[in-house]
N, C-alpha and C positions, 0 to 999 in steps of 0.2 A: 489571651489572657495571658494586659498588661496591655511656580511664582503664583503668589497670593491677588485676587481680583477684586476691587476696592467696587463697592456699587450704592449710590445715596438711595435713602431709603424714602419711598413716596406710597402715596394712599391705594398703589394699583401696584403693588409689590405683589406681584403672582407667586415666586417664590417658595412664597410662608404659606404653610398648610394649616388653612381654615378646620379647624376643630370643631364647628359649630355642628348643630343635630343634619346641617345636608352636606357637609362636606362639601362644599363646592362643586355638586353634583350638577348643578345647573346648567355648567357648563361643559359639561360633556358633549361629544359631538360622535356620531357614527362617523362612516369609514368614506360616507358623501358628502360628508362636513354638515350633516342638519343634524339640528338638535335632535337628541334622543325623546321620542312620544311613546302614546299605546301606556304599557302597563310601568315605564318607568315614570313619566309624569304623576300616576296614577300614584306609585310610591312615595315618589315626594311627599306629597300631600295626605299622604296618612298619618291619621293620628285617631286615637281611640275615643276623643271628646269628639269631633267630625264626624266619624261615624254613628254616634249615638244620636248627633245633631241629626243625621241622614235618616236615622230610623222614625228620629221626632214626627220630623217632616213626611212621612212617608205615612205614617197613622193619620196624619191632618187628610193626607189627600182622600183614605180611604172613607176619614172621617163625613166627608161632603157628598157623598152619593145619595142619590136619596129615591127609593120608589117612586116617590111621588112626581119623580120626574117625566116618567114616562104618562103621556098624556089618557093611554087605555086603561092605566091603574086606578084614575081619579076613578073611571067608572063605577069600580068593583062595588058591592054591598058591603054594611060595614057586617051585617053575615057571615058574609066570606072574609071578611080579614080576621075576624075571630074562629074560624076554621082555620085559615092559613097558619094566624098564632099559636094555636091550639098543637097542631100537627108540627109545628118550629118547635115547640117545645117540647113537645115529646123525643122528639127525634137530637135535640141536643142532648138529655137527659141520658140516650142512649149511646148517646157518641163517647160522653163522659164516663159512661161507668167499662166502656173497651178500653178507653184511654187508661184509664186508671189499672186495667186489669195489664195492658200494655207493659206499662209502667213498671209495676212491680217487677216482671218478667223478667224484663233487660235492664234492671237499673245497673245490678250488679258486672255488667256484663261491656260497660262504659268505664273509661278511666281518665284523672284529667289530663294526661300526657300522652294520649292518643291524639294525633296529628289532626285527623278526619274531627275530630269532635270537641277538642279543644280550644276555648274561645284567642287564647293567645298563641297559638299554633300560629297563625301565619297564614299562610296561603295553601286553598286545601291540593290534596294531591300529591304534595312533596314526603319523600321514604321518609321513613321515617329515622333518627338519630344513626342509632344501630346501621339499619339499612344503605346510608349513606357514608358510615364511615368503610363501610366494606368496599361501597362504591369507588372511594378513596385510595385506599390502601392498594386495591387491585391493579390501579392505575398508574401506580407510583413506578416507576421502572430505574433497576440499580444501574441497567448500560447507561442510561442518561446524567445519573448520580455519576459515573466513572469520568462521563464526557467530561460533567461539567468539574470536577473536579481537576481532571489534566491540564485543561484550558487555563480553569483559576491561578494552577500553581505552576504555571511554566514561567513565570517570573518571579520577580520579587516585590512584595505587594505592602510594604510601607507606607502610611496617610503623610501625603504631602511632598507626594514623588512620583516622580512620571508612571513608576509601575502601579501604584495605588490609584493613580486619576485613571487609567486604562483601565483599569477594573468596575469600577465608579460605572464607566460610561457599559461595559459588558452587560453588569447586573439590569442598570436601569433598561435597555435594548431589549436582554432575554424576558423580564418581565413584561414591559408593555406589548411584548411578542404572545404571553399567556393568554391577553384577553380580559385581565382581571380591569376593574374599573378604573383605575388611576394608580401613577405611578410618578413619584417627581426627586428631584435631590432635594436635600436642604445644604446650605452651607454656613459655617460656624469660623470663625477667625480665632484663632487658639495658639498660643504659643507652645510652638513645637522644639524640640531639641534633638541636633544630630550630630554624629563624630565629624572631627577636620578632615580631609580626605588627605590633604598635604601636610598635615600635620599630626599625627594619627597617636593613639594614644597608647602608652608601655609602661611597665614598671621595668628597670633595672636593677639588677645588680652591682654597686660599685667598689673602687675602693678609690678613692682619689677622686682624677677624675679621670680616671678606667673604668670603660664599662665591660664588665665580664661576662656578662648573659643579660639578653633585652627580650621581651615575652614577644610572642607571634604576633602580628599585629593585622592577620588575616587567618582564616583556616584553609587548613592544605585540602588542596580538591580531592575528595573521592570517589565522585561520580562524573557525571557529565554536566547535572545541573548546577553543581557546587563551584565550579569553576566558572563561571555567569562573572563579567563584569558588575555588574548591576550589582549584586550582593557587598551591602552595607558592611564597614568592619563594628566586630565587638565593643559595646560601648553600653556601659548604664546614663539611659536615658535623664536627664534630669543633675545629675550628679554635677557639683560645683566643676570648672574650668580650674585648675593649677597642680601648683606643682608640691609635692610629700617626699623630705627624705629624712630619714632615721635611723635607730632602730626597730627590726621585723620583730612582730609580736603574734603569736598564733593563738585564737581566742574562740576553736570550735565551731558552734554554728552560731557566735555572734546575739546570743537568745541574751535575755536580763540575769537568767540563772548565770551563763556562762563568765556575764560582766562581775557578778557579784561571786564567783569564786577567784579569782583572779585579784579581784581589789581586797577582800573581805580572807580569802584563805591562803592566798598568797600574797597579800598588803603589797600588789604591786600597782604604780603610777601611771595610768598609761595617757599623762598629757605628751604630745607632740610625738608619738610614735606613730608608725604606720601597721599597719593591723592587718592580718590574714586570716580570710577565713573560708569554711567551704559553703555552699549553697546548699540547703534544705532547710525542712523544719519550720520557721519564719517565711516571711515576705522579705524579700533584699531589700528593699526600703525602710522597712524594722529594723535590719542590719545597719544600715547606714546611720541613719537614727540613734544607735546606740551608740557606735562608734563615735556619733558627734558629743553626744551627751560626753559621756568619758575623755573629752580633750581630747582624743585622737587627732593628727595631723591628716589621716588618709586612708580607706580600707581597699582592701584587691579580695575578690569571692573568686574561686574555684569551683571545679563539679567532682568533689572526689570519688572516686572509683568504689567506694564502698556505698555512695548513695544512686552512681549512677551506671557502674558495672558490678553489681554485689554478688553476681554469681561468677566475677573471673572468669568471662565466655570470652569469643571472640566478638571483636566491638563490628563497627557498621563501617562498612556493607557488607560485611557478614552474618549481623545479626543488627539486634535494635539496640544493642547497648551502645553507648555513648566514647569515641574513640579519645586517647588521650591526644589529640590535638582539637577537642572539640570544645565551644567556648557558649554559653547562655547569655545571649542577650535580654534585655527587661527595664525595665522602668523603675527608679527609687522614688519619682511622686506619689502625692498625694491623688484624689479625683477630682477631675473638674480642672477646668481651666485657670491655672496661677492668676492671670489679670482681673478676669472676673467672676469671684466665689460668689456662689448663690444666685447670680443672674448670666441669661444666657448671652453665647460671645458674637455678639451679632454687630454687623458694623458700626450701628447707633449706641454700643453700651459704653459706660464708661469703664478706663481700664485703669488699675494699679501703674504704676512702674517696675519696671523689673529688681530695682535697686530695691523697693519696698519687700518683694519677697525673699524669707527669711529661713525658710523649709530646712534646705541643705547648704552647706557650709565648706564641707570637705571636698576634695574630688574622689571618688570611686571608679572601679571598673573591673570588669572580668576578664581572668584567664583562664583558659584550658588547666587539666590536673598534670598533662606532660610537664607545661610551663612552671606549675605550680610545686613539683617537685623539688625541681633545682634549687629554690628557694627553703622549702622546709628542710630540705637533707640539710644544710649549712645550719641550720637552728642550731642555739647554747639553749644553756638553763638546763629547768625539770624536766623530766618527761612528764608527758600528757598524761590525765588519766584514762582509764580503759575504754570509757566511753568517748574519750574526745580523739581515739583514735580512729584512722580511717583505713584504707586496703592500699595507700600508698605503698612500695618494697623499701621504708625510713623508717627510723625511729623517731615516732613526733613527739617533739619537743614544743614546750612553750617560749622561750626565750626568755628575758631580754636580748635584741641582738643574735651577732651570728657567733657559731666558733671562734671564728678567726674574728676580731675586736677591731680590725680596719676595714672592716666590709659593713655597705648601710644599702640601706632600699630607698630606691630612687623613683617615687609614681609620676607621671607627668600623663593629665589628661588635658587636650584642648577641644572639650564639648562647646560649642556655640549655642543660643536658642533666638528663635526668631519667629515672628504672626506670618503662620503660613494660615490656608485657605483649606478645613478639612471637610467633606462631605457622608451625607448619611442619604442610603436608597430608601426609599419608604412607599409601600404600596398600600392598595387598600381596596377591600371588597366590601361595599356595603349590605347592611341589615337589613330584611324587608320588615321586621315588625319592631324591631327596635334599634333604628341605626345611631343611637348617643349611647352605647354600651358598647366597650370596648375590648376582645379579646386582641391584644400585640403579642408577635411572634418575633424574635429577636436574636442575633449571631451579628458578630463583627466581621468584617472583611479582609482587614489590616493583618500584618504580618510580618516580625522582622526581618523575614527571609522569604523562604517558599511558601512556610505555613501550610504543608499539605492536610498536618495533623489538625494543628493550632492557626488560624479558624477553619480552613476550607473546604473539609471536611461536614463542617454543620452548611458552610454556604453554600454547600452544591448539595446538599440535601433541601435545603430554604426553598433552592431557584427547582427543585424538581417538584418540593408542594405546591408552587404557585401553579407551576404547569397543571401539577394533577387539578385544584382548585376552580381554574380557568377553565377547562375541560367540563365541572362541574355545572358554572353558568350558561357555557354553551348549551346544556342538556336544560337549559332551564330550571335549576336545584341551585338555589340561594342562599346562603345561612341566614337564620332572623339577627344575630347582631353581626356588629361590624366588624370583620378581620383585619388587623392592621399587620404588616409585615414589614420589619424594617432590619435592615442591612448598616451598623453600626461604622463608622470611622474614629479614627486614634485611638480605639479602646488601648491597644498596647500602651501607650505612652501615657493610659491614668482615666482611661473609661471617656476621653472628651466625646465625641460624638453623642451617646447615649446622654449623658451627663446634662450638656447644651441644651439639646433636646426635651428631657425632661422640665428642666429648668424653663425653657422658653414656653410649653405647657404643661405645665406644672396645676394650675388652678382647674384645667378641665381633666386632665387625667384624674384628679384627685377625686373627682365628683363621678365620673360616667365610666373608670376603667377598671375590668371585673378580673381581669388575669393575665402577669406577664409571663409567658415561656420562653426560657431561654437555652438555649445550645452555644457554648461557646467553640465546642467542635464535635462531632457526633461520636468520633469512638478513639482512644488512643491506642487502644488492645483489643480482642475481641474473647472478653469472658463473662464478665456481668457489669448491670445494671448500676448505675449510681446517679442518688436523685437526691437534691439536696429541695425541701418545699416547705411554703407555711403551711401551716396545719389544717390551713382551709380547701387546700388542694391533694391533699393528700386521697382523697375516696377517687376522686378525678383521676388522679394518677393511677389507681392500683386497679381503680374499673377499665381503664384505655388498655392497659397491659395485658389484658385478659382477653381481650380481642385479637393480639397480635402476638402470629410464631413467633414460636423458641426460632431465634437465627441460628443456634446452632442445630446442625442437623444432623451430629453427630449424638444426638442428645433422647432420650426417650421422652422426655418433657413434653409437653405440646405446645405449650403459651410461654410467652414472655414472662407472665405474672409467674406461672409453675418454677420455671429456670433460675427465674428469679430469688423467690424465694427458698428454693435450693443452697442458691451459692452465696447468698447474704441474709439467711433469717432474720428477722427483727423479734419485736416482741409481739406476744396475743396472736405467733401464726401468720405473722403479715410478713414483707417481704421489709428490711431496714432504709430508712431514709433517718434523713439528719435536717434539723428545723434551722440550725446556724449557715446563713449563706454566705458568710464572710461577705468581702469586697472582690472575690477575684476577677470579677466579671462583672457585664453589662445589667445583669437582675439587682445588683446593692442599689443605684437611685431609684429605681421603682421600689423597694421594698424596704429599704431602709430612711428614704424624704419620701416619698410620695405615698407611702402605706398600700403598695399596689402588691398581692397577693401574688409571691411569684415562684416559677420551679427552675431548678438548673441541674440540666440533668445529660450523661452521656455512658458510652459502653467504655469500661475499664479493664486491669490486670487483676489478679488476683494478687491483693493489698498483703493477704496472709504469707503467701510465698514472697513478693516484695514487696516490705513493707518501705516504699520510695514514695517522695512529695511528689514526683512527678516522673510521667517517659522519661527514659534518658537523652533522646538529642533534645531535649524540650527548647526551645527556639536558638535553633543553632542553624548551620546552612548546611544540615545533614537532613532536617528536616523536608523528605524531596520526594516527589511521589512513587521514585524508586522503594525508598522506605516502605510507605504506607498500603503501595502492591504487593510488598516484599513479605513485610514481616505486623504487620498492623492488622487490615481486613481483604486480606488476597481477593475474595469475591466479591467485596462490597454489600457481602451478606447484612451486619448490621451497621452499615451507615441505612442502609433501606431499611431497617426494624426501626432505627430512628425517626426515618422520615416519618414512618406509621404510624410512630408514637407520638409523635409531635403533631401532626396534623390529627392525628383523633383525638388527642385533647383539645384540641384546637374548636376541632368543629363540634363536639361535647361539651363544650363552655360555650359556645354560640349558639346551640339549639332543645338547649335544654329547657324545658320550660321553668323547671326549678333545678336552681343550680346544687349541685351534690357537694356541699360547702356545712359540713358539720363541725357546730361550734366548740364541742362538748370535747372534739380533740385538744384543742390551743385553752381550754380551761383545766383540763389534765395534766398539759405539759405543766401551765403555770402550777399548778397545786405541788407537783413534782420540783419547780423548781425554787420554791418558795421554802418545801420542806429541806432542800440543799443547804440553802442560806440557815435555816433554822438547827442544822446539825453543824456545820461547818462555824457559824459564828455566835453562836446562841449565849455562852459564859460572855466573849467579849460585849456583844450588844448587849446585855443586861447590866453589866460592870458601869456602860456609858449611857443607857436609859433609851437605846434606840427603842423605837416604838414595832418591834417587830407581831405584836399583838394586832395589831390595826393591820401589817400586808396580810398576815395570816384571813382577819375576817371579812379585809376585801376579796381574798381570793378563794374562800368558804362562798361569799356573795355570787360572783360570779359563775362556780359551779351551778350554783342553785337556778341561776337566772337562766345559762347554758341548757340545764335538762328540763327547764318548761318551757324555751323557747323549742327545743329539740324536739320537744313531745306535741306543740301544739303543729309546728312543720308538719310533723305525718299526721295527725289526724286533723289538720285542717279539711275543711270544706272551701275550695276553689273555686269560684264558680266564675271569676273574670279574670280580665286582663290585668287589671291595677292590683289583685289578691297576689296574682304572683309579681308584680311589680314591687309593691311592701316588701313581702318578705326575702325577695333575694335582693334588696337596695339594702335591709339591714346587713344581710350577710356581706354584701359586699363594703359597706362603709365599720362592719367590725371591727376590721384587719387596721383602719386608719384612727380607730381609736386608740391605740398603742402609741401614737405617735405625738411626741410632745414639741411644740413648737419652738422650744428653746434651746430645743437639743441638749446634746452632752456637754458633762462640764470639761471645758475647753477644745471641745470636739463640735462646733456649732452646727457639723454639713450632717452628723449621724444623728438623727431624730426618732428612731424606732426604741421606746422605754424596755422591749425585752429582747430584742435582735438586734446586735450592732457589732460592726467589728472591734475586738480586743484593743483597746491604744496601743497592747504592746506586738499584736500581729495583724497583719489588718487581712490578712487569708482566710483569718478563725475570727466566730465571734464567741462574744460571751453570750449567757441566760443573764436578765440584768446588767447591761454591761455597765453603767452608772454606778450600779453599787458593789460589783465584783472590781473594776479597775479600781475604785476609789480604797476597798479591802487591802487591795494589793499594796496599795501604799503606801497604806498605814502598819501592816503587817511587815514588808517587806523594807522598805524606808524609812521606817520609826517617824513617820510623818504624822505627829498627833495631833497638830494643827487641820489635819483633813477629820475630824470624826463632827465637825459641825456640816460637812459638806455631806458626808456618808448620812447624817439623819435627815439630810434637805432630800438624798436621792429616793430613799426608803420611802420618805412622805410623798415624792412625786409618782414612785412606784407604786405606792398605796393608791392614792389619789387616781393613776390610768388606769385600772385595773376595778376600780368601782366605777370609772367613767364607762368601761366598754361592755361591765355589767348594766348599766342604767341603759343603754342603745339597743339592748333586746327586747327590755319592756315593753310593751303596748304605745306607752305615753313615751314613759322614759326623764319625766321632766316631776 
């Protein structure tokens, strides 16, 4: 986070992964090539109307017996059959009143989420949840996480290049090695973008045409792996082909605040200049974005030393800070595939033209803060203010221009992009009592370099649950829903894999799919816990934690959950999570288009001591498993906490009979955030007649609905299959009532009415993001012409939020 094979598409395209309730189960084959029998056919064919059909049937047979069949019965006197009745009836009379006394006894003593005795349990016999995630976690082994971690990252594992296709074929090998039921690629035709190799991209220095100083246009080896052929040079992915030269203009971290003191406090121009700035804070694609909006000619991002060496240590490989020849690669797109928005990039889709997309304009690209020096020390003008300064040994200046008034900044990028061929792993373990309900488990593969951290880290955590999993079925221990595991491609380059994917099932996810988890890498430090979820997963989350050691063992803690809430309290006692999932990763189309209830979650630094966007080599070619042995998680302690925690949610949302999905949180947050809006905007909305009375008593509504829905949950009486079928179909189609099919105004791919990324960062989202970006500006751009759009958002906010009150109800209609 951040050669192509052409194939016509025909009626027997194996391919494409049947979504339907068998999965393509059919065709399965044991290791003699015969179809799989015995108790999987048996599976197939279950369904709870069949069953009930099989008991019908089964009273008819008993129904046809008859005494009278037997030819010594006719004998009897009718005497004696009135003694026989006599003595039947007595003797019933007394079986009923044991029964009954039975009854009372043990009623209490049965519960409906007992395996053995619950009619949606499944198949009897099997541990129970608890029982089997221990089974699990025990199983999981960190030497195997180290193996497969080394393996992953001895190359360089970019989507659409020989090192990313070698991996492709790794994962899909070590999975169908598990055991697990099915395992296959998909593949997606997606316009990729990558630097010239013979033409490599630089900002100069000039005066004339002297060039004085040209930026690195590679980073200097410091390891062994860093010095790999293979390793791509520095390049924002996506960023326009040409060429910028001006004056150098230094503009901070590139944020809207930063643009609007610069135009607004210092009334300066900045058409046709080229722009400097450093990385954090934003998304560099917000950056870029911005710079285009303000007429810039061209932007160059940095890593400076104050966001990514801020204790002045020694840099890497002596430590994890980030070396001044170190350089961050990334992506300035958007998500999803440029050719084709909103439908998947499959041979047969229609596509845009490239001249049609409109995104970026400028060229960009990174350099190291070494590189980046040379260039601000020469700065004219003002000096920066306090905050716009960084740990460079200069005095930052803003400019216009350099000192010396014959010296211009010369950018020259020649980015190409082109329909490469990208693929996604996908496995799948099916449901035995409910296989159309979906738990996906999800990490990218892709990498602009090593990616020891960023992804593969979460992927050789991934490839060590299937193993544990697999291990599971051999012992005959099944989940009742279906486990999907999928191993994403191009996420760096704008989420494509994931994206595609969703897109191409989009209509069945949206209906059968209960929860996505995501890892975009399992730990970048090793101190605590950070879990970004909707509000429906949150009890899931903080019950799995509670199962699984403190990884630190330096620690008098016991659990995850204990440590946790140590080193990150939240509120009410819990441990802190955050409901905003941005875009940074492969969880925004499932949660943001598809309303798929999803967590993203990994072990981090302690934010308080540095408070940094990110690691310091964060995808640079320092990124190497040197590092992440080094100075990340030495023993692999928790990348393994990870695994446990991911896979017990996992199998906690797949065996639970009633999913631990409490509404009453996501109608708190709203009431909370509703109250925001009402302090924050309250004079202006009444000035303009926003109907802020109407969200208020939609979202009074749906409290109310929330805590009888909540109340009738526990003390329902259970007593079949289809009682818990209702009620976790509502909880599960909740989360997708949020989701407005017209999307944001001007933002058509973000559909989530209270979670979406910010327009103006797409890392962070807003609460409301419809009616927060549209505040911004009209507040901030005296844009007054938007306050008829700000009361259209209000109404559709009003409007979702009485919808996804009415989905709890009984009826609802």
């Amino acid at each position: 986070m951040d050669s192509s094979v052409r194939k016509r598409v025909t009626n027997a395209d194996s391919d494409q992964i049947n979504m339907s309730t068998d999965l393509e189960y059919e065709n399965l084959q044991d290791e003699d090539g015969g179809h799989r029998g015995g108790w999987f056919d048996k599976l197939k064919s279950f369904t709870y109307i069949k069953m009930s059909a099989e008991v019908t049937n089964d009273f008819k047979k008993f129904s046809n017996l008859s005494l009278a069949d037997d030819p010594k019965m006719v004998m009897k006197s009718n005497r004696c059959n009135r003694c026989y009745l006599a003595t039947l009836l007595i003797s019933c009379l007394a079986f009923l009143a044991v029964g009954i006394l039975i009854g009372y006894f043990v009623k209490d003593n049965t519960t409906p989420n007992d395996n053995e005795t619950n009619p949606a349990s499944g198949l009897a016999g099997q541990p129970s949840v608890e029982e089997a995630i221990r089974k699990i976690i025990n199983r999981l082994d960190k030497s195997k996480i180290k193996e497969n971690l080394r393996l992953y990252s001895s190359d360089t594992r970019m989507s659409g290049t020989p090192g990313g296709n070698e991996l492709v074929h790794i994962l899909e090998k070590s999975w169908k090695e598990a055991g697990i039921d099915s395992v296959k690629t998909t593949p997606y035709d997606v316009l990729m973008s990558y630097p010239n190799d013979t033409h490599p991209n630089k900002i100069q220095l000039i005066s004339g045409n002297t060039v004085l100083f040209e930026s690195a246009t590679a980073e200097k080896p410091l390891d062994a792996d860093s010095n790999k052929k293979t390793i791509v040079a520095p390049f924002n992915a996506f960023a326009s082909a040409g060429v910028a030269e001006g004056d150098l203009v230094y503009v901070n971290y590139a944020r809207i605040e930063d643009f609007m003191y610069l135009t607004k406090n210092l009334s300066m121009d900045l058409t046709g200049k080229v722009l400097i700035a450093r990385y954090g804070k934003i998304f560099r694609g917000s950056k870029v974005e911005n710079a285009q909006n303000h007429n810039a000619s061209g932007i160059v991002m940095y890593t400076d030393p104050s966001d990514f060496n801020m204790a002045g240590e020694a840099t890497y490989p002596s430590s994890w800070w980030m070396p001044d020849t170190g350089v961050q690669r990334g992506t300035v797109g958007p998500d999803g595939d440029f050719l084709t928005p909103f439908y998947p990039a499959k041979d047969y889709a229609y596509r845009k033209t490239e001249k049609d997309i409109a995104e970026f304009r400028i060229p960009a690209q990174p350099i190291s803060y070494g590189d980046a020096e040379k260039f601000l020390r020469e700065l004219n003008g003002v000096e920066a203010p306090p905050d716009w300064r960084g740990k460079l040994n200069i005095t930052y200046r803003i400019g216009t221009g350099f000192s010396n008034a014959s010296l211009k900044a010369k950018l020259i990028v020649n980015n190409f992009e082109e329909i490469r061929t990208i693929y996604n792993v996908i496995g799948y373990i099916k449901g035995s009592v409910e296989p159309d309900r979906y738990i996906l488990l999800g990490n990218h593969y892709d990498a602009w370099v090593f990616g020891s951290i960023d992804p593969l880290s979460g992927t050789a955590a991934l490839t060590e649950i299937i193993h544990s999993l697999g291990d599971m079925l051999k012992q005959g221990i099944r989940p009742k829903r279906t486990i999907v595991f999928c191993s994403w491609g191009a996420e760096e380059h704008g989420l494509f894999g994931s994206t595609e994917w969703v897109e191409e099932y989009m209509k069945v996810l949206y209906e059968r799919s209960i929860a996505y988890l995501n890892v975009d890498y399992a730990a970048d430090y090793n101190y605590v816990l950070t879990a970004g979820t909707s509000p429906l997963l949150q009890d899931t989350l903080y019950e799995t934690t509670k199962l699984i050691a403190n990884p630190d063992k330096t620690s008098s803690y016991k659990t995850l959950y204990d440590i946790w809430n140590k080193r990150a309290p939240g509120e009410n006692g819990e441990p802190s999570v955050y409901y905003s999932l941005g875009s940074g990763s492969d969880m925004a189309t499932f949660y943001q288009r598809a309303g798929v209830p999803s967590v993203d979650m990994w072990f981090t630094y302690n934010s308080d001591k540095w408070p940094i966007l990110s690691y310091p080599v964060y995808h640079s070619a320092y990124e190497t498993i040197n590092l992440y042995e080094n100075y990340i998680d030495p023993d692999y302690s928790y990348n393994l906490a990870m695994a446990q925690l991911w896979s017990g949610m996992a199998w906690k949302l797949a065996n639970d009979d009633l999913l631990k999905f409490d509404v009453r949180r996501y109608s708190t947050a709203i009431t909370h955030f509703v109250s925001n809006l009402e302090n924050k905007f309250s004079k202006s909305w009444h000035a303009q007649n926003v109907n802020i009375d109407a969200l208020k008593s939609a979202a009074q509504n749906l409290t109310d609905s929330a805590n009888k829905f909540q109340t009738y949950v526990k003390s329902a009486s259970i007593k079949s299959a289809i009682d818990y079928r209702i009620i976790n179909d509502k909880m599960i189609q909740f989360e997708r009532a949020f989701i407005d099919p017209e999307g944001l105004p001007e933002r058509r791919i973000y559909k989530h009415v209270i979670f979406a990324p910010s327009k103006y960062d797409s890392y962070s989202d807003n609460d409301f993001p419809g009616i927060v970006d549209t505040m911004f500006e009209i507040e901030s751009n005296k844009a007054v012409d938007k306050w008829d759009q700000l009361k259209q958002q209000v109404s559709i906010a009003t409007f979702t939020i009485q919808s996804a009150a009415n989905t709890l109800d009984d009826v609802g209609l």
